[in-house]
Phi, psi and omega in degrees: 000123189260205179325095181289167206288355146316268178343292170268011158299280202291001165260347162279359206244340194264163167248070185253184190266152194287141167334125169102349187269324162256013210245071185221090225237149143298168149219105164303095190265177166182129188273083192285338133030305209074010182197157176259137201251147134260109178066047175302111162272135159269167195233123132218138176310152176315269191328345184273351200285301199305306208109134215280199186044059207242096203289148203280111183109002179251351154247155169305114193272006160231022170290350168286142188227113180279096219250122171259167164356327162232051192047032199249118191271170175260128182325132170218189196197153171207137194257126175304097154293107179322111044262179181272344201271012218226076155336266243285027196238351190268151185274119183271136157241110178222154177233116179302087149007281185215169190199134179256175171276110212114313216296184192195121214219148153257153173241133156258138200245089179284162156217137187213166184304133182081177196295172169247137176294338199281323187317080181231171177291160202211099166278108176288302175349288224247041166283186184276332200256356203276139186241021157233148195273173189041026197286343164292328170097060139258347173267128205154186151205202195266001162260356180175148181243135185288119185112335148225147186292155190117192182270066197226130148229183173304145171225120205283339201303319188242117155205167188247357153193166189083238356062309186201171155232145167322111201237147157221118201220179190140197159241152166059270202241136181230078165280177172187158190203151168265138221288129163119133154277155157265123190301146158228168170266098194273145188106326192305151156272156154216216229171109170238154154207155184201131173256136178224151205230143187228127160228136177047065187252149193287167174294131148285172166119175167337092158105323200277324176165214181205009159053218202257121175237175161245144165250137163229108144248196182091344131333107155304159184291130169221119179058067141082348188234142181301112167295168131205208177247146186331119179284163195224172202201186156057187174255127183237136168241120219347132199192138188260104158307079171261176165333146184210131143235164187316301188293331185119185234234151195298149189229147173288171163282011192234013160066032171266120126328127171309146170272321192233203209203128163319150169255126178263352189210173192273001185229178175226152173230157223213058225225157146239169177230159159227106172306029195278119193250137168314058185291174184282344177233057157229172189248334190232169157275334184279162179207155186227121141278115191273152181216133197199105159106037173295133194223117183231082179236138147353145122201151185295148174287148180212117214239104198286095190285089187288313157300344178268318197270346175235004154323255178316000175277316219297192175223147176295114174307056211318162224208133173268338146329093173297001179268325195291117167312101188309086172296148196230172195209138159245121168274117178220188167195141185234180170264180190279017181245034185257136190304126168287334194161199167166152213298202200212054200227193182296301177298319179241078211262006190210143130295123196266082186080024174287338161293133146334136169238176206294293211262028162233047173302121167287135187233335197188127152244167194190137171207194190221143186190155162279171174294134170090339184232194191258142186238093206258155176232079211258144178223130226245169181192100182264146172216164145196154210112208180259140160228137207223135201089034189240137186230183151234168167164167190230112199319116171087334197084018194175135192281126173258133200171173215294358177249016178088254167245166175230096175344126151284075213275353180182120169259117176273153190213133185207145194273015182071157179270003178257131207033062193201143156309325198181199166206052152307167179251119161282134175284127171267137176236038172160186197278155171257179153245143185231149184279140148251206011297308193221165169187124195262124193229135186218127166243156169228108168266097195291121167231162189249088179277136179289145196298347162258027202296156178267087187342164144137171190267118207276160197197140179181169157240170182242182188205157032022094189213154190248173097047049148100356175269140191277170187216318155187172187248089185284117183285136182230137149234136194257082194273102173257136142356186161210061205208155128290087182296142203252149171291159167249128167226013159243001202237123159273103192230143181198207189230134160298134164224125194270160189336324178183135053258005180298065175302122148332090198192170198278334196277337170274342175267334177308316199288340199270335199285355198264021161256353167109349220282159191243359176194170154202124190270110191283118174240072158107168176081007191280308189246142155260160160251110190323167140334219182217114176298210182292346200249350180119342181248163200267165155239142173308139174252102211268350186275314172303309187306324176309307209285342178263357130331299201274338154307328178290317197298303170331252249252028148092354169316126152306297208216182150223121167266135208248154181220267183324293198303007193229359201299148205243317181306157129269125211264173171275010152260356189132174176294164172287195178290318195276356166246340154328286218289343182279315162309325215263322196279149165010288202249344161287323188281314178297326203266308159323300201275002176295284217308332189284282174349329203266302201294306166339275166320323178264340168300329169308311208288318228273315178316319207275320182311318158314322198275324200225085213265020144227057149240103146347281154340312192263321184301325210261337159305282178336325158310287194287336173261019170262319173303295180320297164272026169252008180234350155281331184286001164277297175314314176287307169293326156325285181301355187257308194285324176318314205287314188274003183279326184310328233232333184263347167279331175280317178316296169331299198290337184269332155338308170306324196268328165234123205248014180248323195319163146307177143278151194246132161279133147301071197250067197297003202226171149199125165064064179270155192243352158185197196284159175193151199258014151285337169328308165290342182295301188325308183313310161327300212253325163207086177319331185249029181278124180262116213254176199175140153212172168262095163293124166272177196295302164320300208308317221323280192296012168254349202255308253256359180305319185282335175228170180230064207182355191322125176265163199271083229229157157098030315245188227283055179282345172268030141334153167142164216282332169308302195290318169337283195294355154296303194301325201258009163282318202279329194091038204239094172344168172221205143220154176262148178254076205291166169269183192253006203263164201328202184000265185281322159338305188291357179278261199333305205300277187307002202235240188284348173282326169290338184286321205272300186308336171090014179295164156230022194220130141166162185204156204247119189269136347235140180324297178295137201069355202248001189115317191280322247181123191223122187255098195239100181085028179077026191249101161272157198216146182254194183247170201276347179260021158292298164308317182271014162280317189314318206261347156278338183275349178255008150308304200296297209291334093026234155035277176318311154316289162349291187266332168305325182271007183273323182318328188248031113316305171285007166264341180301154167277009208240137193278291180331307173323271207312326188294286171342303151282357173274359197239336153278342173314311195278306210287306213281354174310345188264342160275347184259350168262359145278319202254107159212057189046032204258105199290190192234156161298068175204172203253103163105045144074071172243158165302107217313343178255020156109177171259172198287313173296343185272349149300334202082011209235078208258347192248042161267341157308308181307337195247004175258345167292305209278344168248017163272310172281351163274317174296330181286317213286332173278020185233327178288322182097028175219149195292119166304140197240122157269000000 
């Protein structure tokens, strides 16, 4: 079967290096066991062998070759992982001849062009070393499986090899445990894996369940959290369920994740369960999960040498001293959603992919853009010793090509998380100095093509220097389009920024504006307020309101969603500002203490009526002071609600009064735990006001009435495509409440999760604490994963081009026309039938089958932007420029 078509688009489009060319690796094993092994198998993912960012199509899949100690090659296997377009997610299986206890072996692992003679089937299952019994599931029968208890049996129809698989189906609590402890060694590694299949399994997450799960112990702690394997949910159709902790898996030193996880005790106990509840955005109550090719193995630590492999790559730092001590440096470049690091703390206790590999060694860059947009170009720059003096830039300021130039607007610097704090971005103005002993440094270069750019190919160099010496000259090409990046002015995507230290400002939205985003949702300081006049009420201060307008239309906003200054909860400090200041007036405040005075008074009577529970007399006074203070406690939210209906109508009306402005979102709520009938007021009050709050799930279906606009909240592991499509059968716009977190998220969130789910909304909490954003000296400054947020909004904006142009491709009279858009259609369904918004149980919102760096595969945003605008550029009837 050969390649899907997915697969082979983005490999004919890359400019990757031929099979074999970076891909030569050492692996360092060591047998921590305590007992000597025979015919061991090990398990690693490609990517962990390779290295991540590992372009699609550049290895051979029948090309691996496993070289032992004696130059012998060793039996392997290599098992497919889902998705099918994505090598590097696949698991390489080779089996160690002997192994002693202690001992300690290297391996060399290739992949070079044509099959391998080593290449045989590998039953890992039903091998000798697999330490669960029966673990393929054929032995049973459809009331109970051999080896283990409980509510489970075989099912010969659905299974994914063999004879049969494991089911476990039902309604409310469904458990089941494997019979026996499993011996472990402890400090030893190991491997678990299961492939598993779902139909209609309730949603995990906050508030929502725990779905089809698992328990495992016996497992050390990773970042603080108990490992076991990924739990699964929704209709799913196979997909192998390996080790999981929330933050993710134990890191090599060259900042790879581990596949397997330390034994903290000498056994493991082993059960799965099915939470399953009757949720509001399901159709039937039962759900069935299959389980099949369960693998619980030994295996040796194994240390992938990444450093012997870019060794002989680095460069002598040339030194204008003859005394000054040489550091040598490797120039490489990746994309900005690729993981960078992380801080040095209890929780991010390893850095994460910050070292550099052999193949994304730099020779050139060269990328593609539309008209309109910003096309950023990063260069990574490992060193090690001190460099001192380094500077970048780019000859002229500007690209040159048939429409004359295309502008350089800003080059960014950032000292990195290796020997470095972070990785905000500094606008670079002059040479930096960087500390050793070592470091990894991204410079980013942003260019603008202008919205009348002439296609054709844009041409420059970049340069690089140490204390005035060069370290290298680099060729950049721009490929422009004839293509138009189009605005979103119906889809709102931004960042929460909170009052501080993230201020509402011309110098901070300039910096925020260079990621592209169409809204920002504000938690205060956004409106001002008069004095209090003769009666006691505030007025909208309308001089003010213009001017942080005309700030949102400068910096390219569609809309701003307002939270505190309009907010309506009450929060565990107290009311918000807007029901604080509806308290404070007069004639509201006087109307609260009749209704308190009132609440009193019936709690005495209701008391006494309790004391004396056949006295007529004292139940029907109780009766009446119960009357009583539900019709002052009426009067009074009346009279509360007058005063904000008062304060959103004067705002409303000078919007109305300029109709170029952004649009203002409401989000008078947060975090509800059910209905209150301040919710409707905004609505109550401007029927075409597009309203928002953040809901969790339990809260969602008692709120949503009240808005037409709910963002997803709590956070959103209980996504999928079920709940999309409840939500929008009710006719109810939605939003997402994104996480905030780094690298690859700030892509995907703003990017392909809004597009496949069908949001029109969302926004990421919070700028400030989260990484993305920094006020360092009155300066703010964003971070490199602000850049790859930037390059998710313009994937959404992609996108949008995209089907705006299939749709009106299938109306055409034009045959060529029609085909075209029916073959971008096909594409884009075959990305969507990964990526369809369905989240996974993990911290920042993934795709239930991982994110793409747990693939190796970080340039798959780049090459699904890029085979969106080519399916656009045949449909449109216009020449691609290569």
């Amino acid at each position: 079967m050969g390649k899907p078509a997915l697969l082979v688009a983005t490999t004919m489009m890359l400019l990757a290096p031929a099979a074999g060319a970076d891909y030569d690796v050492r692996v360092d094993l060591e047998n921590l066991s305590g007992e000597a092994k025979t015919n061991w198998p090990v398990i690693l993912r490609v990517c962990h062998v390779f290295g991540r960012d590992l372009p699609a199509g550049s290895l051979d899949p029948k090309g691996y070759h496993v070289i032992g100690p004696d130059g012998a090659e060793w039996a392997h296997d290599v098992e497919r992982i889902p998705p099918a377009f994505c090598d590097s997610n696949d698991e390489l299986i080779f089996v160690v001849p002997s192994m002693a206890a202690g001992e300690k072996l290297s391996v060399r692992i290739t992949n070079t062009a044509g099959p391998s003679p080593a290449r045989r089937r590998l039953d890992v299952v039903g091998g000798a070393h697999n330490l669960v019994r029966n673990g393929g599931f054929e032995a049973g029968g459809a009331d109970a499986v051999e080896g283990w208890s409980g509510q489970v049996g075989l099912d010969t129809a659905v299974k994914r090899s063999g004879k049969a698989s494991m089911l476990m189906h039902g309604t409310g609590g469904r458990k089941a445990a494997h019979d026996g402890k499993i011996a472990l060694h402890p400090g030893s590694y190991y491997y678990a894996g299961v492939w598993c299949r779902t139909e209609n399994v309730s949603r995990y997450g906050v508030a929502a369940g725990r779905g089809a799960h698992f328990r495992l112990s016996g497992f050390e702690k990773v970042w603080g959290r108990v490992p076991t394997l990924r739990p699964q949910c929704h209709t799913r159709d196979w997909n192998k369920s390996r080790f999981f902790a929330r933050y993710g898996l134990e890191y090599t030193d060259w900042g790879v994740d581990r596949g397997s996880i330390r034994a903290a005790e000498d056994h493991a106990d082993l059960a799965i369960a099915l939470d399953q509840k009757m949720q509001w955005c399901m159709t039937k109550p039962e759900g069935r999960w299959w389980l099949d090719d369960l693998v619980l193995i030994e295996q040796p630590a194994a240390r992938v040498r990444f450093d012997l492999r870019l060794a002989p790559l680095m460069k002598a730092v040339p030194q204008a001293r003859p005394d000054a001590a040489k550091g040598r440096y490797f120039l490489f470049t990746r994309p900005t959603n690729m993981p960078m690091g992380g801080e040095a703390s209890r929780k991010f206790p390893a850095p994460w992919a910050a070292y550099p590999f052999a193949h994304e060694k730099l020779t050139r860059l060269d990328r593609w853009g539309l008209r309109g947009q910003r096309v950023p170009f990063l260069v990574g720059l490992y060193h090690t010793g001190e460099l001192k003096g380094v500077s970048c830039a780019v000859a002229g300021k500007a690209l040159t090509g048939p429409g004359g130039k295309v502008p350089l607007e800003f080059i960014e610097v950032t000292h990195g998380y290796i020997n470095g704090p972070h990785h905000y971005m500094a606008d670079y103005a002059g040479s930096v100095d960087f500390a050793g002993p070592e470091g990894v440094r991204y410079f980013v270069a942003t260019f603008a093509v202008p919205a009348d750019a002439k296609p054709g190919a844009y041409t420059g160099r970049l340069a690089l220097a140490a204390g005035g010496e060069a370290l290298a000259e680099v060729p950049l090409t721009l490929r422009v389009q004839d293509l138009a990046l189009p605005a979103l002015t119906d889809r709102y995507i931004g960042m929460i920024m909170q009052a501080s230290p993230i201020r509402y400002n011309a110098e901070t939205l300039r910096v925020y504006a260079r990621s592209g985003f169409s809204c920002v949702t504000i938690f205060g300081r956004f409106l001002r307020y008069t004095k209090p006049d003769d009666a006691g009420r505030r007025h909208v201060v309308l001089a003010h309101l213009r001017e942080q307008m005309a700030l949102a239309k400068k910096h390219g906003l569609a809309a701003v969603c307002l939270y505190s200054d309009l907010q309506l909860d009450q929060k565990p400090r107290g009311p918000g500002p807007m029901h604080r200041y509806a308290l404070s007036v007069p004639p509201v405040k006087a109307a609260w203490a009749k209704a308190r005075e009132a609440r009193d008074a019936y709690k005495a009577a209701r008391d006494a009526a309790r004391k004396a529970p056949k006295d007529a007399e004292a139940a029907k006074a109780a009766k009446a002071a119960q009357v009583r203070h539900e019709a002052l406690e009426a009067a009074a939210l009346e009279a509360e609600k007058q005063e904000y209906f008062r304060l959103i109508r004067e705002v409303d009306a000078e919007c109305r009064r300029h109709p170029d402005w952004p649009i203002i979102i409401h989000m008078n709520w947060d975090e509800p735990h059910g209905p209150h009938p301040r919710m409707g007021w905004t609505n109550e009050c401007l029927p075409d006001a597009l309203t928002t709050l953040d809901a969790g799930f339990r809260a969602l279906p008692r709120v949503w009435q009240y808005y037409n606009m709910p963002a997803l909240d709590d956070p959103c592991d209980f996504n999928g495509p079920e709940l999309y499509a409840t939500l929008k059968a009710r006719g109810k716009r939605f939003g997402l409440a994104a996480s905030h977190k780094q690298g690859e998220p700030a892509r995907y969130q703003p990017g392909i999760w809004v597009a496949t789910s069908g949001a029109d909304y969302m926004h990421a909490w919070h700028l400030a604490g989260a990484g993305l954003m920094k006020v360092v000296k009155g300066t703010p400054l964003r971070s490199i994963s602000m850049a790859a947020a930037g390059e998710g909004m313009d994937d959404l904006k992609t996108h949008a081009l995209l089907t705006g142009l299939i749709a009106r491709g299938l109306k055409s009279p034009d045959d060529a026309t029609v085909a075209a858009a029916k073959a971008a259609r096909a594409y884009l369904d075959e990305v969507f039938a990964t990526f369809n918004g369905d989240g996974a149980h993990a911290s920042g919102n993934p795709p239930h089958l991982g994110w793409v760096c747990t693939w190796g595969y970080e340039r798959f945003y780049d090459d699904w932007a890029e085979r969106m605008a080519r399916h656009a550029a045949r449909i449109a009837g216009v020449r691609w420029i290569e």
